[in-house]
CHARMM-style PDB file with segment names, atoms N, HN, CA, C and O in Angstrom:
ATOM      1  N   UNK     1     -55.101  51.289 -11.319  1.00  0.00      PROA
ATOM      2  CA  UNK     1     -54.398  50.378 -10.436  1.00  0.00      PROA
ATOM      3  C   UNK     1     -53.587  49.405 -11.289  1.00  0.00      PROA
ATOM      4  O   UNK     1     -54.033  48.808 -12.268  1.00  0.00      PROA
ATOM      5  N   UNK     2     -52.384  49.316 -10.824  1.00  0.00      PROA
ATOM      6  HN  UNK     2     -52.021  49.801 -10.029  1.00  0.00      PROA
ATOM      7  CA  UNK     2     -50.932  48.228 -11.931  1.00  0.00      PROA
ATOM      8  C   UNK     2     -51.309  46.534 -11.128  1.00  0.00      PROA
ATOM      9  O   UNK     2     -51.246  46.039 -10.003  1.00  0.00      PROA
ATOM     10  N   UNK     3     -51.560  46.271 -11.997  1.00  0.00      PROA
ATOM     11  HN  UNK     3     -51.612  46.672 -12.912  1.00  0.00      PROA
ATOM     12  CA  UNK     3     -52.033  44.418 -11.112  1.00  0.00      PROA
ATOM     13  C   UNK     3     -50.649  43.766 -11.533  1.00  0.00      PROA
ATOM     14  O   UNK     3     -50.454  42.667 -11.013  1.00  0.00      PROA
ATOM     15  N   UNK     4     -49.852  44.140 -12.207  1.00  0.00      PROA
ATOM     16  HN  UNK     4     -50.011  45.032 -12.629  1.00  0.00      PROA
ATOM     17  CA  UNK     4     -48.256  43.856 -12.402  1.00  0.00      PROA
ATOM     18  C   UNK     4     -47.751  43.314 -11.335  1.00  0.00      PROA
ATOM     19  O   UNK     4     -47.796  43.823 -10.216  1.00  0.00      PROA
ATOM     20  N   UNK     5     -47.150  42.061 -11.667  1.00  0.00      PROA
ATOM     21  HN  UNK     5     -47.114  41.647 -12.576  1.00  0.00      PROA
ATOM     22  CA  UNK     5     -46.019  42.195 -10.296  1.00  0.00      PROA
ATOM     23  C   UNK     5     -44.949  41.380 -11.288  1.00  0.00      PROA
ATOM     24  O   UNK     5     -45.116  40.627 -12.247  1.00  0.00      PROA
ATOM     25  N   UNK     6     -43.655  41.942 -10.528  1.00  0.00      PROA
ATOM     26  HN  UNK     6     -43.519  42.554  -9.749  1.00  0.00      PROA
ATOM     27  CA  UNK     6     -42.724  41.998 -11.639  1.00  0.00      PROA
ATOM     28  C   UNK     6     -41.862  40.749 -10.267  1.00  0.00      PROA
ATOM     29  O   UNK     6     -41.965  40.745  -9.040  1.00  0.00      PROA
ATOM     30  N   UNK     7     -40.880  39.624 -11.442  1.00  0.00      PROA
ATOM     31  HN  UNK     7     -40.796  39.627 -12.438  1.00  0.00      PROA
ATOM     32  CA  UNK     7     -40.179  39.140 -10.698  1.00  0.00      PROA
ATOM     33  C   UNK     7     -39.091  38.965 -11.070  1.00  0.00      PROA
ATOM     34  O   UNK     7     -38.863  38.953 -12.279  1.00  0.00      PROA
ATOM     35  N   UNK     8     -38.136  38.785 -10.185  1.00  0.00      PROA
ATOM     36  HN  UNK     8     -38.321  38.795  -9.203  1.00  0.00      PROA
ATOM     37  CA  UNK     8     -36.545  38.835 -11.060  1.00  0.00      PROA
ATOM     38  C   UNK     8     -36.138  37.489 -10.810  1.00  0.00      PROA
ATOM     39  O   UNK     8     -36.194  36.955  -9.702  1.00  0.00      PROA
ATOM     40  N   UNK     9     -35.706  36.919 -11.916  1.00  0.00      PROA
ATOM     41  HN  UNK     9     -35.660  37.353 -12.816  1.00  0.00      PROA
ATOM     42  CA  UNK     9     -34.913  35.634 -11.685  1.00  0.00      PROA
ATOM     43  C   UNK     9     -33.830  35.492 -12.048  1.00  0.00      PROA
ATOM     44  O   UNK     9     -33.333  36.251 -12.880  1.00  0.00      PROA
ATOM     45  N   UNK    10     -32.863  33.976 -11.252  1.00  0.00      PROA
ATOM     46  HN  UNK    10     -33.267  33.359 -10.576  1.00  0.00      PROA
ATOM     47  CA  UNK    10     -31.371  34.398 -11.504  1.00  0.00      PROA
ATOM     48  C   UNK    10     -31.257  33.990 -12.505  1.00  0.00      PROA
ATOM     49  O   UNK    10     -32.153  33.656 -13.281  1.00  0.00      PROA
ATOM     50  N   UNK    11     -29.840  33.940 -12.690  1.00  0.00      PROA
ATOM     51  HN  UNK    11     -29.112  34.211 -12.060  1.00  0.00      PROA
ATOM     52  CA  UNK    11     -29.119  33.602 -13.973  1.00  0.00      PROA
ATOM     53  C   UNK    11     -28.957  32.011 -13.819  1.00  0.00      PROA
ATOM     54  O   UNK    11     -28.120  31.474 -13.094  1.00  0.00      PROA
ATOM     55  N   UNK    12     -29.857  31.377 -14.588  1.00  0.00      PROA
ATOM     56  HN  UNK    12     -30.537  31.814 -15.177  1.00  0.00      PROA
ATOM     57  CA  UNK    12     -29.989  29.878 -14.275  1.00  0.00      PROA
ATOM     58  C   UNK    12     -28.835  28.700 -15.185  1.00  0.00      PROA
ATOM     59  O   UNK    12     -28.698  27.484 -15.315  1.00  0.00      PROA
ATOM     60  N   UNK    13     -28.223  29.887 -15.628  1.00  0.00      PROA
ATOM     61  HN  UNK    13     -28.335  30.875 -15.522  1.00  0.00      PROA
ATOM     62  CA  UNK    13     -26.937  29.263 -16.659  1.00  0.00      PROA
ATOM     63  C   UNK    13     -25.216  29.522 -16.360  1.00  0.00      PROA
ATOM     64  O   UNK    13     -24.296  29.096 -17.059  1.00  0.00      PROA
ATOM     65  N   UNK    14     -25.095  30.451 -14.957  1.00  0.00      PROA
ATOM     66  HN  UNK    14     -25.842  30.798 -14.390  1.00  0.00      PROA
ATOM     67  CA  UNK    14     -24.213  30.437 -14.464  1.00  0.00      PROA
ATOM     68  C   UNK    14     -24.277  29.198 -13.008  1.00  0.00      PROA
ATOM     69  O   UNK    14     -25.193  28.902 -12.241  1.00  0.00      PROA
ATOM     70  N   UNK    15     -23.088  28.802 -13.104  1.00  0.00      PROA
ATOM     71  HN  UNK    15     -22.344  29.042 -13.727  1.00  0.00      PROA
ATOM     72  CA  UNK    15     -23.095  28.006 -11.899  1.00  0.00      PROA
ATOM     73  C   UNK    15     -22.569  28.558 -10.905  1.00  0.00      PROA
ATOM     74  O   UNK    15     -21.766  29.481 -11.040  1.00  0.00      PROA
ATOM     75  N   UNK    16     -23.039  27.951  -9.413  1.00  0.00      PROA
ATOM     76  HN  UNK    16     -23.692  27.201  -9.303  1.00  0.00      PROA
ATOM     77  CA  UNK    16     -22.672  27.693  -8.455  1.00  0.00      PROA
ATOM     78  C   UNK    16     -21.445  27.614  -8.024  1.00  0.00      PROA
ATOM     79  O   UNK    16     -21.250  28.154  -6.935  1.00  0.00      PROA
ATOM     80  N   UNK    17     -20.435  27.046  -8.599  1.00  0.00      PROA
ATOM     81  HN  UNK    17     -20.594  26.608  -9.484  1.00  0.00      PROA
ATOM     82  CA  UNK    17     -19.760  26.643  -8.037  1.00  0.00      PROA
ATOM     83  C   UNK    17     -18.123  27.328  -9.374  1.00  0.00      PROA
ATOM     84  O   UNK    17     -16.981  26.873  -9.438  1.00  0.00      PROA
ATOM     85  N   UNK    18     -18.692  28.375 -10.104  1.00  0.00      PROA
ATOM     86  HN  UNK    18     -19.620  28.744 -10.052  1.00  0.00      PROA
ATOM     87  CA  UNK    18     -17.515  29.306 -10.713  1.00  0.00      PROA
ATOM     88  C   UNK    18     -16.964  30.179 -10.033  1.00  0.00      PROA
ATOM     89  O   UNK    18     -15.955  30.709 -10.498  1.00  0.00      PROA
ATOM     90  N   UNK    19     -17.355  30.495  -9.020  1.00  0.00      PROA
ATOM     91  HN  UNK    19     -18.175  30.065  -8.642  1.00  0.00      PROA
ATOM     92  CA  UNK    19     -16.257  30.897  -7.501  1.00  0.00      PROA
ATOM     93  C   UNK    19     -15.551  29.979  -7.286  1.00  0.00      PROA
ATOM     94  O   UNK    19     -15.723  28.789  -7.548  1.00  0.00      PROA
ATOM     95  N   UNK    20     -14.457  30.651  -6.643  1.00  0.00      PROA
ATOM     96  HN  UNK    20     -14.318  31.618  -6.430  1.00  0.00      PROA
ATOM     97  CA  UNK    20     -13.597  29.659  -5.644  1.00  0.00      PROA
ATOM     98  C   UNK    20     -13.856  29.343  -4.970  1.00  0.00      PROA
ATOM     99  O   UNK    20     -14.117  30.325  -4.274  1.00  0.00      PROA
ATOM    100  N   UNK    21     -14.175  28.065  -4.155  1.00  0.00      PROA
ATOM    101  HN  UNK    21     -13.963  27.267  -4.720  1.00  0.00      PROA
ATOM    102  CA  UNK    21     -14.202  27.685  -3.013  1.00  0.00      PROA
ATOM    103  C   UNK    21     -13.562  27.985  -2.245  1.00  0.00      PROA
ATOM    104  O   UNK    21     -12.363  28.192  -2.427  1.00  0.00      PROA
ATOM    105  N   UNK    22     -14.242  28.126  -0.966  1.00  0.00      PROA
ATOM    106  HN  UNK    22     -15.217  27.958  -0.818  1.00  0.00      PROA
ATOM    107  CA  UNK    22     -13.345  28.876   0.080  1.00  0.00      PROA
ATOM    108  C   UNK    22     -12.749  27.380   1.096  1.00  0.00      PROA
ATOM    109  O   UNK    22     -13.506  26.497   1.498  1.00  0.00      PROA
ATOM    110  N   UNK    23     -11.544  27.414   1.289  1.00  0.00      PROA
ATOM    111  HN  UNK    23     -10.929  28.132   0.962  1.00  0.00      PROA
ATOM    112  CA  UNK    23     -10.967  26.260   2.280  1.00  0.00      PROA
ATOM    113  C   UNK    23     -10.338  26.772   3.833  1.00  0.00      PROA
ATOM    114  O   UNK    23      -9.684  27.771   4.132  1.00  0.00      PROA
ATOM    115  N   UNK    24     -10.682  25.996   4.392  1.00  0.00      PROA
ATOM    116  HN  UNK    24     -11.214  25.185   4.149  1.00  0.00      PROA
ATOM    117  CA  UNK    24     -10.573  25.866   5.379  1.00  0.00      PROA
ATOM    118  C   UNK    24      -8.985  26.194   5.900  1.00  0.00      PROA
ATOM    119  O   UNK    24      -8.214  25.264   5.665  1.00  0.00      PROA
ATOM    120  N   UNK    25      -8.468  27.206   6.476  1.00  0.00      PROA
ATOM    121  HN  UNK    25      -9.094  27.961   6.668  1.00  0.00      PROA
ATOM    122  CA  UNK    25      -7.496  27.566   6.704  1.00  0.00      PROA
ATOM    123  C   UNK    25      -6.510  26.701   7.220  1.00  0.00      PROA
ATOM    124  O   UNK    25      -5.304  26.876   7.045  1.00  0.00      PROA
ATOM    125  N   UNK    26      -7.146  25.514   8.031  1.00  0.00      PROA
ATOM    126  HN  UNK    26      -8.126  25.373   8.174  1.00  0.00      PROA
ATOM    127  CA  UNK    26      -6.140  24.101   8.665  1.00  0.00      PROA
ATOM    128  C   UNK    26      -5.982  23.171   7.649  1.00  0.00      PROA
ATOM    129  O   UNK    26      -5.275  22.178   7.826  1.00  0.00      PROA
ATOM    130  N   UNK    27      -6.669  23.417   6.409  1.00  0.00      PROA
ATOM    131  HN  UNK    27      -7.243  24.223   6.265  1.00  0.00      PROA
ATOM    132  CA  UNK    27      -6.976  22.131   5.130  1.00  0.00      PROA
ATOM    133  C   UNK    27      -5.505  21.497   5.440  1.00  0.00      PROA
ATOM    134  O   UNK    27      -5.334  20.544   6.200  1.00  0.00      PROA
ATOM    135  N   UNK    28      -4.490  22.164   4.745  1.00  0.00      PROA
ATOM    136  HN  UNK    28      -4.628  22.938   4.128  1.00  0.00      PROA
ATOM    137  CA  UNK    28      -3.493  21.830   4.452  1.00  0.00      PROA
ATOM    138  C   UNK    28      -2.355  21.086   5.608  1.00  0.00      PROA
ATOM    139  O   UNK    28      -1.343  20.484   5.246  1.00  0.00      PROA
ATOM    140  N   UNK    29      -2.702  21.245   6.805  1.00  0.00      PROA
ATOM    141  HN  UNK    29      -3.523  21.734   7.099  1.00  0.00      PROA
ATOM    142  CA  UNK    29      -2.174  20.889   7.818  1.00  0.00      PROA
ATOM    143  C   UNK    29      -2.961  19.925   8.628  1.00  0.00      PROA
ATOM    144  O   UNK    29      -2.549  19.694   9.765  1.00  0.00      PROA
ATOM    145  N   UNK    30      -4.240  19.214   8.129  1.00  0.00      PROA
ATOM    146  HN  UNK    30      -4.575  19.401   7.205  1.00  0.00      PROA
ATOM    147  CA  UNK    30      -4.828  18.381   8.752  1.00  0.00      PROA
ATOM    148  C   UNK    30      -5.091  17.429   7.739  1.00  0.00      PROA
ATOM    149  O   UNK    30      -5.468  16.274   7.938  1.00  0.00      PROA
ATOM    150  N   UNK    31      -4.832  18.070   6.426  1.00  0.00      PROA
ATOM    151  HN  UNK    31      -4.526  19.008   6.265  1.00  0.00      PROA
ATOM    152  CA  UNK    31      -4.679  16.769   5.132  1.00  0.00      PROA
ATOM    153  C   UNK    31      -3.914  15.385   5.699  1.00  0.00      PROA
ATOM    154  O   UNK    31      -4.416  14.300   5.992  1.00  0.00      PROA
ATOM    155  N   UNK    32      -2.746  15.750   5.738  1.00  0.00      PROA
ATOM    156  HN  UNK    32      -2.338  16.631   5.500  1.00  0.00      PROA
ATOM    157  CA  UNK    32      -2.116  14.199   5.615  1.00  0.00      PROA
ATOM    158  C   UNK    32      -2.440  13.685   6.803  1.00  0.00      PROA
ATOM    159  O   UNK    32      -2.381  12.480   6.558  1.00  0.00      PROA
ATOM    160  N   UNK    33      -2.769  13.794   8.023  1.00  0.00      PROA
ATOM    161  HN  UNK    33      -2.817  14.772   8.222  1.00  0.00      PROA
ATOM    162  CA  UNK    33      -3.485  13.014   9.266  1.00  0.00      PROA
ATOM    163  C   UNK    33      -4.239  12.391   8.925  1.00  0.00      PROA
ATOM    164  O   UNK    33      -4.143  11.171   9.059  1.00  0.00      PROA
ATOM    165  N   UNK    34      -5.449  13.054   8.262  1.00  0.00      PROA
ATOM    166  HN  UNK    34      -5.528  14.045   8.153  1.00  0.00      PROA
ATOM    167  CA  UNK    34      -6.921  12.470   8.133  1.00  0.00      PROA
ATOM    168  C   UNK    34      -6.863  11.391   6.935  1.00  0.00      PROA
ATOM    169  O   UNK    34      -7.882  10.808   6.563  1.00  0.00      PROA
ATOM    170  N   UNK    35      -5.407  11.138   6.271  1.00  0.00      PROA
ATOM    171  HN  UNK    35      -4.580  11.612   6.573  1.00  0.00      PROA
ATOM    172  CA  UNK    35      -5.253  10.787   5.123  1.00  0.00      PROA
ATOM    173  C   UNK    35      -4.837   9.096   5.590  1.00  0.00      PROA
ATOM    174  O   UNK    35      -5.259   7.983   5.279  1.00  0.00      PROA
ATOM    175  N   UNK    36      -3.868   9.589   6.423  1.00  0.00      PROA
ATOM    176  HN  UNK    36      -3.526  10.494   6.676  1.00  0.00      PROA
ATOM    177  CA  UNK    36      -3.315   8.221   7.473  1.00  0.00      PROA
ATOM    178  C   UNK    36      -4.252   7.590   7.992  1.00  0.00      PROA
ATOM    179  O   UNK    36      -4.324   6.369   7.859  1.00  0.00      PROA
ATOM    180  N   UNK    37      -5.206   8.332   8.722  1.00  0.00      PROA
ATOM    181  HN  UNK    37      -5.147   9.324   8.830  1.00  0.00      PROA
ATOM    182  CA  UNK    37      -6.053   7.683   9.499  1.00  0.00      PROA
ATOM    183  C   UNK    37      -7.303   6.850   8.957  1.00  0.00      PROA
ATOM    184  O   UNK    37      -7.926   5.910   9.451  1.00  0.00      PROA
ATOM    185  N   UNK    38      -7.451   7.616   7.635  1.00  0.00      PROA
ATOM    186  HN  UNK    38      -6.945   8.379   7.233  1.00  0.00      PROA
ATOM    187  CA  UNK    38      -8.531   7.151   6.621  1.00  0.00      PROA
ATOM    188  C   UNK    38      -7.915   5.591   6.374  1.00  0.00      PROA
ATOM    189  O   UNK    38      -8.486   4.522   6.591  1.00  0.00      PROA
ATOM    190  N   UNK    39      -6.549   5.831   5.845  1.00  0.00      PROA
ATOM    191  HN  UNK    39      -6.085   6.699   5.669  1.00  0.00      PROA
ATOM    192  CA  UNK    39      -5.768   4.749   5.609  1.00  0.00      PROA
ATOM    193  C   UNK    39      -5.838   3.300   6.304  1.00  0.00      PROA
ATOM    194  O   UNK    39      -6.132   2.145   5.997  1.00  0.00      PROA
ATOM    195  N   UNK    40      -5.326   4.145   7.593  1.00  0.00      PROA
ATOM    196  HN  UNK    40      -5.087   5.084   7.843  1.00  0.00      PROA
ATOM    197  CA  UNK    40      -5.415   2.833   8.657  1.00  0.00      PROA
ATOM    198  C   UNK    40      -6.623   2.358   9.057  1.00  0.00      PROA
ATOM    199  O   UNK    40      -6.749   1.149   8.866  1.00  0.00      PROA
ATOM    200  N   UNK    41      -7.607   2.939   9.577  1.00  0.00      PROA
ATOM    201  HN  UNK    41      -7.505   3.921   9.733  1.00  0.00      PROA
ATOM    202  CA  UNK    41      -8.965   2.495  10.400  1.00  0.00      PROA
ATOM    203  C   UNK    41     -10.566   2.008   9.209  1.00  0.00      PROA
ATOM    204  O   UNK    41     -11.463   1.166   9.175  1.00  0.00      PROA
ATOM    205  N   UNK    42     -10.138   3.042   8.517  1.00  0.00      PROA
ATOM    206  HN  UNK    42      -9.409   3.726   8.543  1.00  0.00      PROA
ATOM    207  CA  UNK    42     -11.358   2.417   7.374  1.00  0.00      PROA
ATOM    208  C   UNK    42     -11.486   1.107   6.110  1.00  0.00      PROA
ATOM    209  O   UNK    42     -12.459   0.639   5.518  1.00  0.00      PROA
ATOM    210  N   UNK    43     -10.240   0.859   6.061  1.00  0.00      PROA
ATOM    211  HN  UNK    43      -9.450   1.239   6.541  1.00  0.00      PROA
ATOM    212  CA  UNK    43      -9.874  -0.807   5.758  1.00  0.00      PROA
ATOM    213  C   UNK    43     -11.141  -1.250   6.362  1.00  0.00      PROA
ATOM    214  O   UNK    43     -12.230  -1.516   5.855  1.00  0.00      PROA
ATOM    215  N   UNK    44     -10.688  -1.262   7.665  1.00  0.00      PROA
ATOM    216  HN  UNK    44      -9.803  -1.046   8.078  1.00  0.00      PROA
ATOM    217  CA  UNK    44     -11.029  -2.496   8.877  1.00  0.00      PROA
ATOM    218  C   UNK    44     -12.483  -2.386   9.203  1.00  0.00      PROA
ATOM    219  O   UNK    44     -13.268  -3.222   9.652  1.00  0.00      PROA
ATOM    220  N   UNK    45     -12.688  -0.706   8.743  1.00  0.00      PROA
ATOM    221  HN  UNK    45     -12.050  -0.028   8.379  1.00  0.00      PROA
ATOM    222  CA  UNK    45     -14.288  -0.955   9.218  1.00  0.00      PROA
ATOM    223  C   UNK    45     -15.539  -1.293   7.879  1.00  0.00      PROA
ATOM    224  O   UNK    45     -16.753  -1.494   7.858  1.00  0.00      PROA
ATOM    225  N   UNK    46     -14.309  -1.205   6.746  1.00  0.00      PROA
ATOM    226  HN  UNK    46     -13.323  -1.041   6.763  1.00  0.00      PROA
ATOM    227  CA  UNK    46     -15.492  -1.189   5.496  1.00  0.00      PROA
ATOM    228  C   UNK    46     -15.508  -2.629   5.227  1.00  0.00      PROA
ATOM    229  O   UNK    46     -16.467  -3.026   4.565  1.00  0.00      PROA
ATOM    230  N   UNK    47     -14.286  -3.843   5.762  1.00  0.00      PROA
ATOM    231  HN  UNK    47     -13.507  -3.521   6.299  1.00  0.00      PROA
ATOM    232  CA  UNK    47     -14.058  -5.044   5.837  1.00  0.00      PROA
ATOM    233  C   UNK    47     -15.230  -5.450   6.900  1.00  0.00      PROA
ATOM    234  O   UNK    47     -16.099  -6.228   6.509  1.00  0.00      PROA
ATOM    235  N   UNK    48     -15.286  -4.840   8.508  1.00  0.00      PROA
ATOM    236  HN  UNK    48     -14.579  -4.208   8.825  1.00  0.00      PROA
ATOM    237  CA  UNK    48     -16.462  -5.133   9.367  1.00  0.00      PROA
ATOM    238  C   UNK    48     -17.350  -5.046   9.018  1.00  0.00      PROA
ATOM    239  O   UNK    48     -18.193  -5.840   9.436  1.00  0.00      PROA
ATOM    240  N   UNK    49     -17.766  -3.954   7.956  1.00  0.00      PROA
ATOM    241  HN  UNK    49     -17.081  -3.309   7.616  1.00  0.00      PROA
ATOM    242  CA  UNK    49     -19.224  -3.268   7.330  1.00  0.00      PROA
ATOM    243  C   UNK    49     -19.798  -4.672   6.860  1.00  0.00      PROA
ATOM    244  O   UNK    49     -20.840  -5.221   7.219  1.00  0.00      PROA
ATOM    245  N   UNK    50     -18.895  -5.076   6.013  1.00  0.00      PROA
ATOM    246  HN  UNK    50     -18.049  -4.630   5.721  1.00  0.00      PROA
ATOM    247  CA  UNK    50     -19.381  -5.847   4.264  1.00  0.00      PROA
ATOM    248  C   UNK    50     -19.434  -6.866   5.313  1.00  0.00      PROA
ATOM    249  O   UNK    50     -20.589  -6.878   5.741  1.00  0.00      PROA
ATOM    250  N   UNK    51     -18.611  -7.842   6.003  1.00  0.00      PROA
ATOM    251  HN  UNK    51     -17.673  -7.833   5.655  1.00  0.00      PROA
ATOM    252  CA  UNK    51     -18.224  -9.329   6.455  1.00  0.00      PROA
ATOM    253  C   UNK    51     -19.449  -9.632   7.503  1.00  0.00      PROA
ATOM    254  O   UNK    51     -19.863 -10.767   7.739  1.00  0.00      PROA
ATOM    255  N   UNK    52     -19.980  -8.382   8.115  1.00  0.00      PROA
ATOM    256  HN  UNK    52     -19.644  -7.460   7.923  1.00  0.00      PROA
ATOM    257  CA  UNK    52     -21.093  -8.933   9.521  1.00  0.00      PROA
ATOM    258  C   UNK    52     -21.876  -9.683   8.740  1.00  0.00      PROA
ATOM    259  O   UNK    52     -22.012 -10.900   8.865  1.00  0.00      PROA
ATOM    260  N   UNK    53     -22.506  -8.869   7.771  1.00  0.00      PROA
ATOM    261  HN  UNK    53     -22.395  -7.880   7.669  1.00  0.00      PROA
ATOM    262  CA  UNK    53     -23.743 -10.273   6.997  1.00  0.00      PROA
ATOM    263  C   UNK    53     -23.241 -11.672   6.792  1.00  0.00      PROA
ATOM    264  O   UNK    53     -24.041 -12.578   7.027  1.00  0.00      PROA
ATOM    265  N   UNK    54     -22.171 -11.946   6.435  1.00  0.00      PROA
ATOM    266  HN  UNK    54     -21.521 -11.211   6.244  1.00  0.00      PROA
ATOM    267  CA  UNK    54     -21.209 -13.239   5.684  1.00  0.00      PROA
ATOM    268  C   UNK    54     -21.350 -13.839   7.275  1.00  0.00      PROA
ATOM    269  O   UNK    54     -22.197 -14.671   7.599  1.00  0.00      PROA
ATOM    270  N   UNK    55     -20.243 -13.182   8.294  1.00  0.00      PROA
ATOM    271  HN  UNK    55     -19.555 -12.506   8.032  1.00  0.00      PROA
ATOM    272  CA  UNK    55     -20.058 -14.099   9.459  1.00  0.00      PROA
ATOM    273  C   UNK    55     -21.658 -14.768  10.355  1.00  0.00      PROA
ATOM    274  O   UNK    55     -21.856 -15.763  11.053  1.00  0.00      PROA
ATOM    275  N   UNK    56     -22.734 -13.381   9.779  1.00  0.00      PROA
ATOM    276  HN  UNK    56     -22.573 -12.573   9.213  1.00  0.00      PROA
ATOM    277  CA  UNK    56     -23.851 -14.361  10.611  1.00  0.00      PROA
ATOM    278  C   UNK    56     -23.996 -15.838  10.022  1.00  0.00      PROA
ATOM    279  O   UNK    56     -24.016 -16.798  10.792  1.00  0.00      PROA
ATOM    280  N   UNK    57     -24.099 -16.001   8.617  1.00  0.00      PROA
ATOM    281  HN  UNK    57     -24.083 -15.221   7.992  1.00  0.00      PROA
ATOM    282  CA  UNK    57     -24.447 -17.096   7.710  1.00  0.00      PROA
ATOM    283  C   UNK    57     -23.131 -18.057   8.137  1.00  0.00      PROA
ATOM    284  O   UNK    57     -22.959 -19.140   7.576  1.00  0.00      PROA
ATOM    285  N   UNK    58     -22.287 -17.600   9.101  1.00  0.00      PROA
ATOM    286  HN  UNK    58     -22.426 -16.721   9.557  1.00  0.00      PROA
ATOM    287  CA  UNK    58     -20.845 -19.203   8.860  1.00  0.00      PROA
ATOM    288  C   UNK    58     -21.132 -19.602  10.622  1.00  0.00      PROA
ATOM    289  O   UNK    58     -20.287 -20.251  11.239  1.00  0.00      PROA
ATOM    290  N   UNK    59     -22.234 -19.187  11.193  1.00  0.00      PROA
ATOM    291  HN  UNK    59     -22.921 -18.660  10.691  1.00  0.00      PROA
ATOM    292  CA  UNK    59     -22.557 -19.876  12.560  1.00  0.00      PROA
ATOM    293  C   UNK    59     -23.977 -20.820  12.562  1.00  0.00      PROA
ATOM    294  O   UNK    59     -25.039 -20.478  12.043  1.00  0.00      PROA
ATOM    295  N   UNK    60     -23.723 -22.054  13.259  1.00  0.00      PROA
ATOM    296  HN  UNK    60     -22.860 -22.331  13.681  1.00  0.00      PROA
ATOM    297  CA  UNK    60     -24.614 -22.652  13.541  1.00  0.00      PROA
ATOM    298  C   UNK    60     -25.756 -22.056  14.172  1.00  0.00      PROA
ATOM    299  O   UNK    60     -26.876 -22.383  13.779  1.00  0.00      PROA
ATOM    300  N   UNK    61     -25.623 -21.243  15.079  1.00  0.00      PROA
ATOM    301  HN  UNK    61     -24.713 -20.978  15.398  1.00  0.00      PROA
ATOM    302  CA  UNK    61     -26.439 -20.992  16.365  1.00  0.00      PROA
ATOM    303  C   UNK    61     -27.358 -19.347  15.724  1.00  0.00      PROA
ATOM    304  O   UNK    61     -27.037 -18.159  15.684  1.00  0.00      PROA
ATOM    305  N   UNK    62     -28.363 -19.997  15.389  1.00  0.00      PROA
ATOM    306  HN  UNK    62     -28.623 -20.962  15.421  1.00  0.00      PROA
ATOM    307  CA  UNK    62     -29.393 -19.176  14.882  1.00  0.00      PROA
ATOM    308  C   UNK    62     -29.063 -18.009  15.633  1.00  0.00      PROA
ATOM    309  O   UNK    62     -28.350 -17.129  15.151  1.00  0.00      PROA
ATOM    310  N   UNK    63     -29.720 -17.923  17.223  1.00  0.00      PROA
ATOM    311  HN  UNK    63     -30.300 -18.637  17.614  1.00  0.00      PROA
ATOM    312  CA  UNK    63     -29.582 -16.735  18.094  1.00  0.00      PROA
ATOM    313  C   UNK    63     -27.823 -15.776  17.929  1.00  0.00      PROA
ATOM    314  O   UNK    63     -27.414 -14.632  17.728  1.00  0.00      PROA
ATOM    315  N   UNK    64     -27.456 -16.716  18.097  1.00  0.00      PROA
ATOM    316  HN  UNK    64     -27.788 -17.645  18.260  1.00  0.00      PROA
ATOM    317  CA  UNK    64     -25.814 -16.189  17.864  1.00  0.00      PROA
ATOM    318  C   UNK    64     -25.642 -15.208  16.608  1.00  0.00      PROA
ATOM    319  O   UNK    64     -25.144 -14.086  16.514  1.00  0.00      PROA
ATOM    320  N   UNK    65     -26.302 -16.144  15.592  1.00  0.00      PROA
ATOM    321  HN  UNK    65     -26.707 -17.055  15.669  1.00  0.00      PROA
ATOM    322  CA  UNK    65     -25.942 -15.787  14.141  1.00  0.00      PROA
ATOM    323  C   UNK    65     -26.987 -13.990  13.736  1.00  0.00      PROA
ATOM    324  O   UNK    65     -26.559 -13.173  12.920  1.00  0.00      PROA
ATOM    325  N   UNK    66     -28.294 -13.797  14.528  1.00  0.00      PROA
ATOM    326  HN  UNK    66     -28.642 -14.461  15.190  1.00  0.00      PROA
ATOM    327  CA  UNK    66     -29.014 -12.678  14.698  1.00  0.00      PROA
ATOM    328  C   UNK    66     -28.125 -11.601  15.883  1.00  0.00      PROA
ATOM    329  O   UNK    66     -28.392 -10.401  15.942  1.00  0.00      PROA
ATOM    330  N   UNK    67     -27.093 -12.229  16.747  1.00  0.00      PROA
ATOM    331  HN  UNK    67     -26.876 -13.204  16.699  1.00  0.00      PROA
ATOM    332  CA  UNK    67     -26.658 -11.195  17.467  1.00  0.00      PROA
ATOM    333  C   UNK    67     -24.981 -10.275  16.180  1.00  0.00      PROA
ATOM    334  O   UNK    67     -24.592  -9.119  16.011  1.00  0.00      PROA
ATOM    335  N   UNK    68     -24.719 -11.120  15.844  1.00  0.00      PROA
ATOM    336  HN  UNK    68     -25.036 -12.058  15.982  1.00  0.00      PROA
ATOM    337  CA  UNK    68     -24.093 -10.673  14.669  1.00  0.00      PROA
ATOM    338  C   UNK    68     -24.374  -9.781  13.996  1.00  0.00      PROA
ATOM    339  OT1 UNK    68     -23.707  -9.530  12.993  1.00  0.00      PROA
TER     340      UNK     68
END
């Protein structure tokens, strides 16, 4: 009786990612939209992100300053 058991392992020195990536057939035609829009709207929300903590601390009104 063979008490063997044989296992194959990969090639742990080639990467992942030495293929091409495969893209998305709209990439190129939904690039500059998402580029604008990144542009315009995420300013304002990474400015809302950071500033909510700051604006609770510039109100008097404890309750007010926790609805912030």
């Amino acid at each position: 009786m063979d008490d063997r058991t044989f296992v194959t392992l990969p090639d742990m020195f080639k990467g992942f990612i030495v293929q091409e990536p495969k893209v998305n057939k709209h990439y190129e035609a939904v690039k500059p939209v998402s580029e604008r829009w990144l542009a315009k709207y995420m300013l304002t929300v990474l400015l809302s992100a950071f500033g909510a903590p700051a604006m609770r601390l510039l109100t008097d009104d404890e309750e007010d300053g926790q609805r912030l």
